[in-house]
BAFI-3210 file (N, C-alpha, C; in Angstrom, 3 decimals, decimal comma, padded with zeros to 6 digits):
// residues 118
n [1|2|3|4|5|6|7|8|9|10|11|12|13|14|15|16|17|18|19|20|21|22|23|24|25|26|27|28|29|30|31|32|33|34|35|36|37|38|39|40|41|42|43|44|45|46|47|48|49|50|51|52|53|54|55|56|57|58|59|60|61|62|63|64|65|66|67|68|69|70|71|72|73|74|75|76|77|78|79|80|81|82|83|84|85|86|87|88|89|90|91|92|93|94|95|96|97|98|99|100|101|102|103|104|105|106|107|108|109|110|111|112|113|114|115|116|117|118]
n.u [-006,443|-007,860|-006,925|-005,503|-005,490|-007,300|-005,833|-003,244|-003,860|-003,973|-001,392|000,084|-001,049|000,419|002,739|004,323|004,430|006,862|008,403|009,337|006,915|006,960|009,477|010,058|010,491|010,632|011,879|010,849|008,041|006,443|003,360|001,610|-001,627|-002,735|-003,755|-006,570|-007,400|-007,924|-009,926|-011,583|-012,597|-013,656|-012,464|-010,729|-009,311|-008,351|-007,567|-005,486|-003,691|-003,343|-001,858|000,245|001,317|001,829|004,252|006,127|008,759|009,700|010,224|010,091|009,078|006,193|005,483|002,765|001,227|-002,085|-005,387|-006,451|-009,156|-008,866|-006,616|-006,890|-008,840|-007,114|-004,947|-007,100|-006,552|-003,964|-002,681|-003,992|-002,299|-000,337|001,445|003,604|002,653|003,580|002,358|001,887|000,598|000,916|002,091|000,241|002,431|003,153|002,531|001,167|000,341|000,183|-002,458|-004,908|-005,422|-003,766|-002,124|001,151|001,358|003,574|004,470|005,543|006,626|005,930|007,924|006,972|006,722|007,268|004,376|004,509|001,690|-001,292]
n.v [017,984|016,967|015,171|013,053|009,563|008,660|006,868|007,931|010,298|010,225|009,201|011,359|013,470|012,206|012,601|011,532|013,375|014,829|013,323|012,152|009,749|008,943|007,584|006,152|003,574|001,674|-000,094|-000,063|000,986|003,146|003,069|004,874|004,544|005,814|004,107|004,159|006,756|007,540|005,866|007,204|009,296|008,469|007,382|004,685|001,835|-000,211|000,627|002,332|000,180|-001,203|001,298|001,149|-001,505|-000,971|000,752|-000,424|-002,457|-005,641|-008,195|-006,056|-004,475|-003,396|-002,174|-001,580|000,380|000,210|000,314|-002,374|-003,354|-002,130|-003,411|-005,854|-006,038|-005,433|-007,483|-009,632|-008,955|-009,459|-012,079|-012,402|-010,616|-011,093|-010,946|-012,069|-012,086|-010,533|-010,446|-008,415|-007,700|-004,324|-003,265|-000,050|002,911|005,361|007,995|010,548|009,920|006,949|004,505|002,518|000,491|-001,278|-002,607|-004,252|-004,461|-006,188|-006,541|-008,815|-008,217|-010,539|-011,634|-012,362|-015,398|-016,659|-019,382|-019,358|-021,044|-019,075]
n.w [-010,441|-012,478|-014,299|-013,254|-012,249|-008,786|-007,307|-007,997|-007,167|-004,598|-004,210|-004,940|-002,725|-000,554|-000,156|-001,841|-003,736|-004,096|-005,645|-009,140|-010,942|-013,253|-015,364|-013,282|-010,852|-007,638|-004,277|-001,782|-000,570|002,043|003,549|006,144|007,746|005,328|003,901|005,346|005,598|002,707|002,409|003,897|002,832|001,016|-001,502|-003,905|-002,636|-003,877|-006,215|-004,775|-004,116|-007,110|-007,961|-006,551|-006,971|-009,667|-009,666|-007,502|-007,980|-008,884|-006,988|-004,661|-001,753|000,438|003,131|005,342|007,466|009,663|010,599|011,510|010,839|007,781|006,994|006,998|004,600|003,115|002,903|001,097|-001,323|-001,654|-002,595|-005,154|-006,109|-006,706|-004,094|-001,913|001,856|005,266|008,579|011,686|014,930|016,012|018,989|020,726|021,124|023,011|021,552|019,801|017,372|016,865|017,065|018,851|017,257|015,767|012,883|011,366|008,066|006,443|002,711|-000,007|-003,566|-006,110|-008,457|-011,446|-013,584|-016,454|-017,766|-014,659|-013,253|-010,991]
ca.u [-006,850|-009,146|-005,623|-004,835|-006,713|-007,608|-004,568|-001,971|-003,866|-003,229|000,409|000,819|-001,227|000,625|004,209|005,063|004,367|008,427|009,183|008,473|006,671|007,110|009,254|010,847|009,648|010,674|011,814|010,615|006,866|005,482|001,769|001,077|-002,981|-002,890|-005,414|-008,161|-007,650|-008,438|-011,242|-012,803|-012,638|-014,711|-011,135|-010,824|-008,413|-008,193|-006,857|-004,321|-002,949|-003,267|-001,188|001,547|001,723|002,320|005,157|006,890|009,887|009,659|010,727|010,359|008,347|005,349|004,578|001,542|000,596|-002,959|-006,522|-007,001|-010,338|-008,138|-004,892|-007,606|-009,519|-005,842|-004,961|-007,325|-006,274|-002,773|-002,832|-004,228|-001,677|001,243|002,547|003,558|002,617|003,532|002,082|001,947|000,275|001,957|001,812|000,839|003,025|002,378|002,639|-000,708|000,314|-000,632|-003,926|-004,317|-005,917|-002,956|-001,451|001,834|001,572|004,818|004,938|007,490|006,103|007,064|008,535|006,317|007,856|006,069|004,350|003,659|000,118|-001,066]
ca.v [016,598|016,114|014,462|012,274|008,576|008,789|006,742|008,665|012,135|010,342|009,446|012,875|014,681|011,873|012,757|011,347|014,418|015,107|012,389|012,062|008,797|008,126|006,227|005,316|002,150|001,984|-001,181|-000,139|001,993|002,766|003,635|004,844|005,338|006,762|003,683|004,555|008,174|007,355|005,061|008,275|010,531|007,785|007,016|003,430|001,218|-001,172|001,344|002,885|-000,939|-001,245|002,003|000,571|-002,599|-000,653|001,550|-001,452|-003,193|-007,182|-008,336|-004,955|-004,334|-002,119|-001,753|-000,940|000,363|000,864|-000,007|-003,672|-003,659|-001,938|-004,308|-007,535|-005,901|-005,043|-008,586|-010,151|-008,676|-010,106|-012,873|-011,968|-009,686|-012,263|-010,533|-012,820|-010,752|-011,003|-009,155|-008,871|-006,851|-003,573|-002,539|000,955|003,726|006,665|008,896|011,042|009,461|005,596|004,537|001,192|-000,454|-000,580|-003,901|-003,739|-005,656|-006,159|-007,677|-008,782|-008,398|-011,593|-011,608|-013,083|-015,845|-017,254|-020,406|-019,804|-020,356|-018,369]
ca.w [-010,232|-013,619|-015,078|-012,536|-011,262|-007,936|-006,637|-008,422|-006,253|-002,911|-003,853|-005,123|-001,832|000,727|000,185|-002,952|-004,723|-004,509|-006,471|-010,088|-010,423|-014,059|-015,286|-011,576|-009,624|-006,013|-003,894|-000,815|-000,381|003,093|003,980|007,553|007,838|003,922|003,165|006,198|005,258|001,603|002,623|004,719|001,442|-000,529|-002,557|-003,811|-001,936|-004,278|-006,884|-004,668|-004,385|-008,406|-008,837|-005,577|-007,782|-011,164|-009,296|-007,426|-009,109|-008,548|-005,104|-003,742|-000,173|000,967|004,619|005,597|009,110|009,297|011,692|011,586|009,458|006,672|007,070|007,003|003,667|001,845|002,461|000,544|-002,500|-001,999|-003,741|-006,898|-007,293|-006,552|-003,420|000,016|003,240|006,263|009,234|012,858|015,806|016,852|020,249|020,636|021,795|024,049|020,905|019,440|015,528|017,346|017,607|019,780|016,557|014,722|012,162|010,078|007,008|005,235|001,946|-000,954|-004,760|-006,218|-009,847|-012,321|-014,609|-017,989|-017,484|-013,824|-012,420|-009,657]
c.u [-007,497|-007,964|-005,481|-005,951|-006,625|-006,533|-003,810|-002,132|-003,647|-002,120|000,594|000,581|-000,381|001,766|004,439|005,488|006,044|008,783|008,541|008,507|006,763|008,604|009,794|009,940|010,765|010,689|011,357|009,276|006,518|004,408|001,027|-000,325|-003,234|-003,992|-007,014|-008,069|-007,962|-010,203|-012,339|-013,278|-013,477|-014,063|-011,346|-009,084|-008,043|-007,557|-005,256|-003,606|-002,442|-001,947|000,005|002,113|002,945|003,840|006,755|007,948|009,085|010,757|010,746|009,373|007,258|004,887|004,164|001,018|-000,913|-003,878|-006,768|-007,708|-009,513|-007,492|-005,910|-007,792|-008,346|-005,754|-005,838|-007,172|-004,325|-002,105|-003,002|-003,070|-000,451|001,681|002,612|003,488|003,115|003,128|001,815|001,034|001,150|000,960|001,517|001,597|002,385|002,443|000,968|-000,674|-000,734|-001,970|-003,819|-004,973|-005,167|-002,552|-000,423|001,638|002,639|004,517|005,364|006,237|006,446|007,019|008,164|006,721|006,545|006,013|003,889|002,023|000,268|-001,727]
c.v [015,975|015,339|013,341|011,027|009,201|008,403|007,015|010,317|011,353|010,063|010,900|013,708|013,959|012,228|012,118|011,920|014,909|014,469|012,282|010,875|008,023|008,691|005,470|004,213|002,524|000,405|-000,704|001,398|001,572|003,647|003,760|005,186|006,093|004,981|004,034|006,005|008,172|006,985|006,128|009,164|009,541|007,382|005,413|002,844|-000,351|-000,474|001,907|001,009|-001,120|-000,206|001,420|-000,250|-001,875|-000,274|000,476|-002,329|-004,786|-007,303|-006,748|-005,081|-003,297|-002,309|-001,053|-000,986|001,058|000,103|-001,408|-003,929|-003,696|-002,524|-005,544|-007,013|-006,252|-006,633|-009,653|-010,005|-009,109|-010,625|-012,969|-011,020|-010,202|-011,901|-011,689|-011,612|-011,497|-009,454|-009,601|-007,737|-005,823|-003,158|-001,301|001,738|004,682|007,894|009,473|010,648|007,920|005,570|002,782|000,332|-001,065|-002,599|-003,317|-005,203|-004,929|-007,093|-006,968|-009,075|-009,514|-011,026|-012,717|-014,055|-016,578|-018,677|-020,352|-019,490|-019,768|-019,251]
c.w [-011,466|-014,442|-014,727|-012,130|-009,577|-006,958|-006,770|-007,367|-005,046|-003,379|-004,045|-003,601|-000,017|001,140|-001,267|-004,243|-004,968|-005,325|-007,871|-010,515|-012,454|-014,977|-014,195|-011,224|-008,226|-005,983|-002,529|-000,813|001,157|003,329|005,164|007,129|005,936|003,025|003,982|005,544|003,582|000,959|003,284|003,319|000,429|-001,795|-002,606|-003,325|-002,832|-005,829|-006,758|-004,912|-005,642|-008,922|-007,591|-006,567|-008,673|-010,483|-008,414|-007,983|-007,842|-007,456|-004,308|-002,504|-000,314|002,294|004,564|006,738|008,886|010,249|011,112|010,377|007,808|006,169|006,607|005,499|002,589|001,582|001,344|-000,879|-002,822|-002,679|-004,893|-007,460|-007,074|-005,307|-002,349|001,009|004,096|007,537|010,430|013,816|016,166|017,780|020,039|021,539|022,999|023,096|020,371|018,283|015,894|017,511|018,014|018,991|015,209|013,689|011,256|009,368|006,110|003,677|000,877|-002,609|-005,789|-007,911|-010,502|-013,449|-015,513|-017,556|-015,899|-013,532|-011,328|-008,715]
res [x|x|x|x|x|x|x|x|x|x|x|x|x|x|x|x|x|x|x|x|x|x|x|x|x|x|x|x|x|x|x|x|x|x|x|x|x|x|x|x|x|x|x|x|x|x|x|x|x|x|x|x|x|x|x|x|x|x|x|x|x|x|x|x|x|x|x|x|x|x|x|x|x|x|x|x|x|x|x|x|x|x|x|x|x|x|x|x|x|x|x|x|x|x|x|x|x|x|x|x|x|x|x|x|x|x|x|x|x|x|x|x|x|x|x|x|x|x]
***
């Protein structure tokens, strides 16, 4: 770990450790619960976003299923980093992964052009 930031060790310990992350980007990342479970460990959540960004190609996606509080916090960092969200209530299941506090937020990374403001 003394190599790595902090959001490069949860992609590596969430599953993304198969993949080797440089120099690839990705159009499509998803994050069940891997920001509350970050947020319990005292990890910054505003890092893992920073390294999602870096890894993201322009217009690509990241859903993010995760406890309400979490889904509200991510959002506000949206904006600043260009993306549009969109997100909705999920029902939960009858499965033991669900928890009945659940939000997916989808959003699209927009593609930065010279000259625009944000």
């Amino acid at each position: 770990k003394p190599f790595m930031t902090e959001a490069l060790w949860v992609l590596y310990i969430t599953g993304v450790k198969h993949f080797r992350l440089y120099p690839r980007t990705y159009d499509l990342l998803h994050a069940w619960h891997i920001f509350s479970d970050i947020n319990e460990r005292g990890c910054s959540i505003e890092d893992l976003l920073l390294e999602m960004d870096r890894i993201l190609r322009p217009t690509g996606f990241i859903i993010i299923r995760d406890k309400a509080a979490i889904v509200n916090y991510i959002m506000k960092y949206l904006a600043p980093l260009r993306w549009d969200s969109w997100s909705s209530n999920v029902e939960p299941e009858s499965d033991p992964l669900s928890s009945g506090d659940e939000i997916v937020l989808m959003a699209r990374k927009r593609l930065w052009l010279p000259g625009e403001t944000h």
